[in-house]
TORTORKE-202055 format. One record per residue (C-alpha): residue in three letters; x, y, z. Coordinates in pm, whole numbers, plus 50000, padded with zeros to 5 digits. Example, Ala and Ser with C-alpha at 12.3 -4.5 7.8 and 13.67 -1.06 7.14 Angstrom:
BEGIN
<"ala",<51230,49550,50780>>
<"ser",<51367,49894,50714>>
This chain:
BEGIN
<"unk",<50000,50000,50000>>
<"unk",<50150,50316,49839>>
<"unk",<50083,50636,50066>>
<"unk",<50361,50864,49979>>
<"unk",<50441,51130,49768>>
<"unk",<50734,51346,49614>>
<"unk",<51063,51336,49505>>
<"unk",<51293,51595,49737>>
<"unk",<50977,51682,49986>>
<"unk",<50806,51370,50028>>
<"unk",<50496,51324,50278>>
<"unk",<50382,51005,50369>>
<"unk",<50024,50965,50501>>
<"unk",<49956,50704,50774>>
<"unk",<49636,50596,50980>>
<"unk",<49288,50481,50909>>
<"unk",<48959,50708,50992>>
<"unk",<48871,50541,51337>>
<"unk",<49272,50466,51466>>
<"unk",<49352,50632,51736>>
<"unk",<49482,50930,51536>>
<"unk",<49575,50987,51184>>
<"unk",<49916,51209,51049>>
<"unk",<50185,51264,50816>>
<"unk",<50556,51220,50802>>
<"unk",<50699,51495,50561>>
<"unk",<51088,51463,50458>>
<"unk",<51303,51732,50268>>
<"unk",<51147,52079,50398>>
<"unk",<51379,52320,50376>>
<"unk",<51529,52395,50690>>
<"unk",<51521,52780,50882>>
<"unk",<51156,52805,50797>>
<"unk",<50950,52920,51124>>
<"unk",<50548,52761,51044>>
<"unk",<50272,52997,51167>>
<"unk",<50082,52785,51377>>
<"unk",<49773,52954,51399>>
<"unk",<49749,53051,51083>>
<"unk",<49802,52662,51000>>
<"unk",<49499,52621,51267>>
<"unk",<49291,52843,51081>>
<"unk",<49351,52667,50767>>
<"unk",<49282,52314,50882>>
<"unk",<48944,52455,51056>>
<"unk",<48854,52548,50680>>
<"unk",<48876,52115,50657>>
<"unk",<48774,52010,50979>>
<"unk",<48427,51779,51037>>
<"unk",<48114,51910,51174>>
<"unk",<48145,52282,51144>>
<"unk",<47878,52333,50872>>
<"unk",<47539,52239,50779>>
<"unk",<47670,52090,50448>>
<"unk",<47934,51882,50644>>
<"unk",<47924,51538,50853>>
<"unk",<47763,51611,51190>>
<"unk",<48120,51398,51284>>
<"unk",<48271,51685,51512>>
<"unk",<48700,51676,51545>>
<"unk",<48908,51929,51633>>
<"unk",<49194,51843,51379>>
<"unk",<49464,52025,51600>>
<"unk",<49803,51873,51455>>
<"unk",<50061,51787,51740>>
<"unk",<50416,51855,51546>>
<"unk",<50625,51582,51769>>
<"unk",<50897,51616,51545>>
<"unk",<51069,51834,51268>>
<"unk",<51103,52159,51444>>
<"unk",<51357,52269,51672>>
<"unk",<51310,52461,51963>>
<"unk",<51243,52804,51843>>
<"unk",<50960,52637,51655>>
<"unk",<51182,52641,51293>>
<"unk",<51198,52357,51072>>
<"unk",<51550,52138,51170>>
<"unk",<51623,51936,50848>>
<"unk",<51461,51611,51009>>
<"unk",<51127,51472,50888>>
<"unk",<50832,51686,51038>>
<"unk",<50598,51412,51203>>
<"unk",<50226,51567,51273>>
<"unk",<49948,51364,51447>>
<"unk",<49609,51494,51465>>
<"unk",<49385,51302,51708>>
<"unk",<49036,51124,51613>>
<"unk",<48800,51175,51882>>
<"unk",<48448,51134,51822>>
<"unk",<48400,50791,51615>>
<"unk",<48130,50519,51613>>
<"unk",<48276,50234,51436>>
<"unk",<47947,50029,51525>>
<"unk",<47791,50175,51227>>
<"unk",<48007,50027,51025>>
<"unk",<48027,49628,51085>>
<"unk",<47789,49548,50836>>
<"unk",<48005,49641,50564>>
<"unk",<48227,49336,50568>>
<"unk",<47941,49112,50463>>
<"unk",<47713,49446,50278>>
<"unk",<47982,49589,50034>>
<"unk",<47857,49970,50012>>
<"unk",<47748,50095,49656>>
<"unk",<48015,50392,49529>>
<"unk",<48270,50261,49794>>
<"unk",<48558,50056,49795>>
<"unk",<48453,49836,50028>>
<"unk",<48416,49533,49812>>
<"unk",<48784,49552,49601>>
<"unk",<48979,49611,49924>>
<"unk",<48786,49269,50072>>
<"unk",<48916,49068,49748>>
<"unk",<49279,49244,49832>>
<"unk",<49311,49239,50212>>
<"unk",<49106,48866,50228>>
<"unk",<48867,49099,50533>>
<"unk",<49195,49153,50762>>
<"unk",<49132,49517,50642>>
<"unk",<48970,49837,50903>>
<"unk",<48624,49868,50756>>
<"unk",<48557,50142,51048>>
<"unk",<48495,50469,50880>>
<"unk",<48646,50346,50547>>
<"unk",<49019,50265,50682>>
<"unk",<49267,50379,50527>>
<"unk",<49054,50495,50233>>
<"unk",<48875,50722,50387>>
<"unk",<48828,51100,50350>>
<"unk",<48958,51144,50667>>
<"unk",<49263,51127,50593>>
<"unk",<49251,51442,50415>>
<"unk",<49319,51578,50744>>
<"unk",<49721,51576,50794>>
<"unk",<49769,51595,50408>>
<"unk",<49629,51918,50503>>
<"unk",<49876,51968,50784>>
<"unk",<50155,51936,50540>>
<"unk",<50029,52137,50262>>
<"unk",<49957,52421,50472>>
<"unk",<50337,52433,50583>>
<"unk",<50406,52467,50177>>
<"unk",<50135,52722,50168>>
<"unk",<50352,52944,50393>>
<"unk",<50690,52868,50242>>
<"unk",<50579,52904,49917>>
<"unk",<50467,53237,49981>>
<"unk",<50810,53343,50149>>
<"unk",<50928,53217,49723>>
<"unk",<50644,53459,49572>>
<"unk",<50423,53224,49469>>
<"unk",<50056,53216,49592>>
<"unk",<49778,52895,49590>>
<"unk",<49413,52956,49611>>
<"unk",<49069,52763,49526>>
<"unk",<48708,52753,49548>>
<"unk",<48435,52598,49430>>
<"unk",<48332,52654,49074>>
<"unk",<48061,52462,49042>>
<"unk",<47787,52229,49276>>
<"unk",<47522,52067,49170>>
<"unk",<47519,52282,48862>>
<"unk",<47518,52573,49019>>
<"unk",<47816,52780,48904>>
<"unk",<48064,53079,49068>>
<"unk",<48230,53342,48932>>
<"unk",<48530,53115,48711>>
<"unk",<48893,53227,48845>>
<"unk",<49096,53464,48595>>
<"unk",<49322,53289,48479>>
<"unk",<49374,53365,48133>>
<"unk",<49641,53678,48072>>
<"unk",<49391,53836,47742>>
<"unk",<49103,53924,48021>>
<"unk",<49103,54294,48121>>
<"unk",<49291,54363,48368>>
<"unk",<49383,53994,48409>>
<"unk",<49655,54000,48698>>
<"unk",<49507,54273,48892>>
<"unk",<49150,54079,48885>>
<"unk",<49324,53734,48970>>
<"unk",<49504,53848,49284>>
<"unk",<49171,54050,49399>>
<"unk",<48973,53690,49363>>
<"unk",<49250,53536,49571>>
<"unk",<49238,53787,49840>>
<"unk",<48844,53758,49822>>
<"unk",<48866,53357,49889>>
<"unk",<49144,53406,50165>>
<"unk",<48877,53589,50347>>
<"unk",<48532,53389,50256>>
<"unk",<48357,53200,50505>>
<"unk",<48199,52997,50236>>
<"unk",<48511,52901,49929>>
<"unk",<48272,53109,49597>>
<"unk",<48370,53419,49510>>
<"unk",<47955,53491,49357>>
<"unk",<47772,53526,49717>>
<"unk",<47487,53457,49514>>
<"unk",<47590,53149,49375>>
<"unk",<47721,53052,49705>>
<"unk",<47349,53084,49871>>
<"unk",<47215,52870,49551>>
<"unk",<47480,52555,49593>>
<"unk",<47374,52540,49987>>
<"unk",<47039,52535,49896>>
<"unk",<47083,52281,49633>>
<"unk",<47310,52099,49908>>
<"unk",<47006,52098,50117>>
<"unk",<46774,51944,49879>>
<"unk",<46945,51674,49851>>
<"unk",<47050,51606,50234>>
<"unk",<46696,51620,50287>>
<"unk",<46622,51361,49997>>
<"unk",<46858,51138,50171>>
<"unk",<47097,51197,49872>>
<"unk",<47445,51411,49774>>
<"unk",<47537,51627,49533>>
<"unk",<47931,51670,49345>>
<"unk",<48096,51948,49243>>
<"unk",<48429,52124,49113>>
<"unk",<48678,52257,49269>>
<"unk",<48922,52538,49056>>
<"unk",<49251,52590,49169>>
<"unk",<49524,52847,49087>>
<"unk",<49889,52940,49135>>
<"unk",<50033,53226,49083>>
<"unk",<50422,53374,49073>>
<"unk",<50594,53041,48974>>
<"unk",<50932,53093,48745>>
<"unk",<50918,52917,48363>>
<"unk",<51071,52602,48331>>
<"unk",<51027,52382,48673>>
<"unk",<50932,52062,48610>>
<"unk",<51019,51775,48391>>
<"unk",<50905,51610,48011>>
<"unk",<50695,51298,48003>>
<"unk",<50634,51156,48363>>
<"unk",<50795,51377,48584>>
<"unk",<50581,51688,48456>>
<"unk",<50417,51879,48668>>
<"unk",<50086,51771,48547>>
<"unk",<50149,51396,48599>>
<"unk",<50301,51525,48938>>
<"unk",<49954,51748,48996>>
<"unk",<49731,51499,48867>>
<"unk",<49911,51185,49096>>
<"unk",<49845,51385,49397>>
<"unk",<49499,51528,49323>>
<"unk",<49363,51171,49214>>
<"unk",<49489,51044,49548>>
<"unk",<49199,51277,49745>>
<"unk",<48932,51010,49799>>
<"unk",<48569,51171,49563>>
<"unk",<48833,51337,49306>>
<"unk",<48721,51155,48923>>
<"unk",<48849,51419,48692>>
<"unk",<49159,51648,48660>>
<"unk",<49177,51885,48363>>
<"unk",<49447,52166,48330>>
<"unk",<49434,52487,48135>>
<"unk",<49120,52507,47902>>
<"unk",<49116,52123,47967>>
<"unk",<48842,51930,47787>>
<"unk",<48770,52205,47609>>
<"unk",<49057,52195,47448>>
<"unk",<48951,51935,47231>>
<"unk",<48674,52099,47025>>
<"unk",<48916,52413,46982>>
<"unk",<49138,52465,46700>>
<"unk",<49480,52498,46704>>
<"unk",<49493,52846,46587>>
<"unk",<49253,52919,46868>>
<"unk",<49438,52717,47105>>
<"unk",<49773,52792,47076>>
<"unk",<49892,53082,47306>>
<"unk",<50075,53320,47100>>
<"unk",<50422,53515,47297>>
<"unk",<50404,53843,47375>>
<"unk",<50720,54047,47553>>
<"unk",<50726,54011,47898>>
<"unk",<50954,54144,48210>>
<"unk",<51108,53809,48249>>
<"unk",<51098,53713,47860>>
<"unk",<50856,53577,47617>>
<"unk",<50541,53567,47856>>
<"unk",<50204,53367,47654>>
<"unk",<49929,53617,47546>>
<"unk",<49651,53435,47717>>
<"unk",<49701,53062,47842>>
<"unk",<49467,52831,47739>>
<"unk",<49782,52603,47865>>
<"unk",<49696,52669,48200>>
<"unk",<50053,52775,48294>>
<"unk",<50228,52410,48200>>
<"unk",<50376,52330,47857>>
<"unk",<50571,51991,47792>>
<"unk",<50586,51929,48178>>
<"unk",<50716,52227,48253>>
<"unk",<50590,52593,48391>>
<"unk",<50569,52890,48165>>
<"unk",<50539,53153,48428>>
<"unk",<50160,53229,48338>>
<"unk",<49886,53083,48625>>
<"unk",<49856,52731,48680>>
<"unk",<49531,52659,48656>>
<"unk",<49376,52327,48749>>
<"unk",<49051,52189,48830>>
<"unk",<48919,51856,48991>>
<"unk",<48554,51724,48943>>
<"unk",<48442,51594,49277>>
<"unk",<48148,51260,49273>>
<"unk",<47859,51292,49511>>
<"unk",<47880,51113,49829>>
<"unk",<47865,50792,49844>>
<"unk",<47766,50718,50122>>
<"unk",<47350,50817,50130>>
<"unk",<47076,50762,50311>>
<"unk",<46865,50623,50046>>
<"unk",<46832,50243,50015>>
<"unk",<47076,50067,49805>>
<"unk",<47126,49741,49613>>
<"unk",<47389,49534,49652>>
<"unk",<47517,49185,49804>>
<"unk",<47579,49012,50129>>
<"unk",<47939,48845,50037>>
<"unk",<47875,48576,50336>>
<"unk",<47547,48425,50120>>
<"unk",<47617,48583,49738>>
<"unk",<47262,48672,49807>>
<"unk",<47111,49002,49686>>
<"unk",<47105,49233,49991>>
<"unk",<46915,49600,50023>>
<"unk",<47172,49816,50249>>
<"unk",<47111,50130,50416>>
<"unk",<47418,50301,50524>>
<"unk",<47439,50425,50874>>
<"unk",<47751,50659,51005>>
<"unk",<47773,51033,50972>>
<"unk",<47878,51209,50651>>
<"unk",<47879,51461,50374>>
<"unk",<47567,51537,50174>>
<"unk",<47876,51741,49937>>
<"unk",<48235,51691,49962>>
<"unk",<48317,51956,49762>>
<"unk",<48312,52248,49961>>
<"unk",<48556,52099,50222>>
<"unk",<48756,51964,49946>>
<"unk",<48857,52319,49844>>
<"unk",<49128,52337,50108>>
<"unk",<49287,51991,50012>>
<"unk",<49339,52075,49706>>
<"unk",<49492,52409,49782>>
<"unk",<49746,52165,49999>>
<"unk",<49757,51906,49794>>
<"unk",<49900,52150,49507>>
<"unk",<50094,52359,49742>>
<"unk",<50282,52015,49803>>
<"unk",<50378,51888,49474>>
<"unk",<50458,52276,49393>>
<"unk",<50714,52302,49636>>
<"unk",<50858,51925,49589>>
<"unk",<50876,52046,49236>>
<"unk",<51033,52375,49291>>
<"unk",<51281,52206,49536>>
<"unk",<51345,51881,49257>>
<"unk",<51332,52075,48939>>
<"unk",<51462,52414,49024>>
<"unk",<51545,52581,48660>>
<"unk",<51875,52717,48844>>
<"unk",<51993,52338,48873>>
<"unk",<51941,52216,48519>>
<"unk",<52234,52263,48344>>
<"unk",<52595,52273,48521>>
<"unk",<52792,52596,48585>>
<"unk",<53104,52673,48765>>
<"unk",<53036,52662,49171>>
<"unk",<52690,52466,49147>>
């Protein structure tokens, strides 16, 4: 069972939704760096269970304990940073059912075939959501440090149920393109709920609603944008920061779609329309609008990386379902008890903020452009 990422910063995820606790070992963080704790707090509240009438009445407090990493002035020491976050407030009796009742939507059923039923079916194990939680811990930490390197990592929600916001500005031909994109980012750093249409925001809670109270769940997408980083990190073919982006993202449990740039779009354009023409820039040829979403054969251009992830419903509903007791091979009508989500998405708008803000800064530390070619003194 794979649970790690990166190349030079490399976090490994360990614990399973009712364990004790849940956390993160991350290795290669630069060393000097002093983490803002409560600002770190603040941003793992933005995750956290049980704050919101669209969230899982399952109420933690998702306060990472850093037992290791830092020195004593609270500064990053060179050694893996080891965070634990506590789980609280389980009931895995809801849950024993699902060794013989496979639950529609989950994985319940292929991770019986691979683990022969020694798996933790409490809360989902290992592949639960809740683990989101110190993946969170670790990408806040890049949040700040990238920020100390210029570059800047926001999302929202751009679409639930159908409901759309206000799309991020991420294309360099809009008027007024970089003034408007770092306005929406300072908007969403400051937004109780992630849209940046207040509007649109009061129509995707209602639509939320509708559904909780149909016993059902709703999807949605989550947009995501970076700002300020140089042309030319990354890698071609595997090691690009796509695949790198994409790897991660995929790895948040609900995610079933990545698309950079004009994405799926892209495929009905032209390549005439496509294309993103160079225009002088302060740091060299800069593109003219970026339908490339910031990322051209693996590697940054120095335009805004835009990506976005489509998030599925909840799986977990209250509605009956059909599907088989594994003791009998019997049909079998299941109705899924336990606490959850009637929409993932909106706390899913953090995670991928950390999830990206990790791969950026394993990427920026792995693929610097200063370290590609050899010079005197490297």
């Amino acid at each position: 069972m794979s649970s790690t990422i990166g190349t030079s910063v490399r976090c490994t995820v360990f614990g399973q939704s009712h364990s004790e606790a849940i956390g993160c070992v991350v290795e290669g963080l630069p060393a000097g760096f002093r983490p803002d704790m409560g600002r770190l707090a603040r941003f793992m509240a933005r995750r956290a269970p049980g704050r919101d009438p669209w969230s899982t009445p399952r109420r933690e407090a998702d306060a990472p304990r850093i037992v290791s990493g830092l020195n004593p002035d609270g500064e990053t020491c060179g050694a893996p940073l080891c965070a634990i976050v506590a789980n609280t407030n389980t009931r895995s009796s809801d849950y024993e059912e699902l060794r013989r009742v496979p639950r529609p939507g989950h994985a319940d059923w292929p991770v019986q075939v691979r683990w022969e039923g020694f798996q933790d079916v409490a809360g989902g194990g290992h592949f639960s959501g809740r683990l989101t939680a110190p993946l969170c811990v670790a990408g806040g930490i890049c949040l700040q440090m990238l920020e100390g390197r210029g570059v800047s990592v926001a999302a929202h929600l751009a679409e639930v149920a159908g409901v759309a916001d206000e799309p991020l500005v991420y294309r360099l031909d809009a008027p007024g393109a970089e003034a408007a994109l770092r306005a929406q980012m300072a908007a969403l750093a400051d937004a109780a709920f992630p849209v940046l249409d207040a509007e649109a925001g009061e129509a995707m809670r209602a639509a939320v609603e509708e559904a909780r109270a149909g016993l059902d769940s709703v999807g949605g997408v989550v947009e995501c944008v970076a700002t300020g980083l140089p042309a030319g990190v990354g890698s071609p073919m595997f090691d690009g920061v796509e695949n790198l982006l994409a790897r991660a993202l995929f790895g948040i449990p609900a995610v079933k779609g990545v698309e950079f740039g004009s994405g799926f779009r892209a495929a009905s354009m032209r390549g005439s329309e496509h294309n993103d023409p160079y225009v002088p820039g302060a740091r060299g040829p800069q593109p003219a609008k970026n339908d490339a979403g910031g990322i051209l054969g693996g590697l940054t251009t120095g335009a805004p990386l835009r990506v976005a992830v489509a998030v599925k419903p909840t799986s977990s509903i209250g509605r009956p379902q059909r599907s088989v007791d594994v003791a009998t091979g019997e049909a079998a009508e299941l109705r899924v008890r336990g606490r959850h989500d009637p929409c993932i998405a909106p706390r899913a708008v953090p995670v991928v903020e950390a999830v990206c803000a990790l791969v950026l800064m394993d990427a920026l530390v792995t693929f610097s452009p200063r370290d590609a070619v050899w010079r005197p003194g490297n």
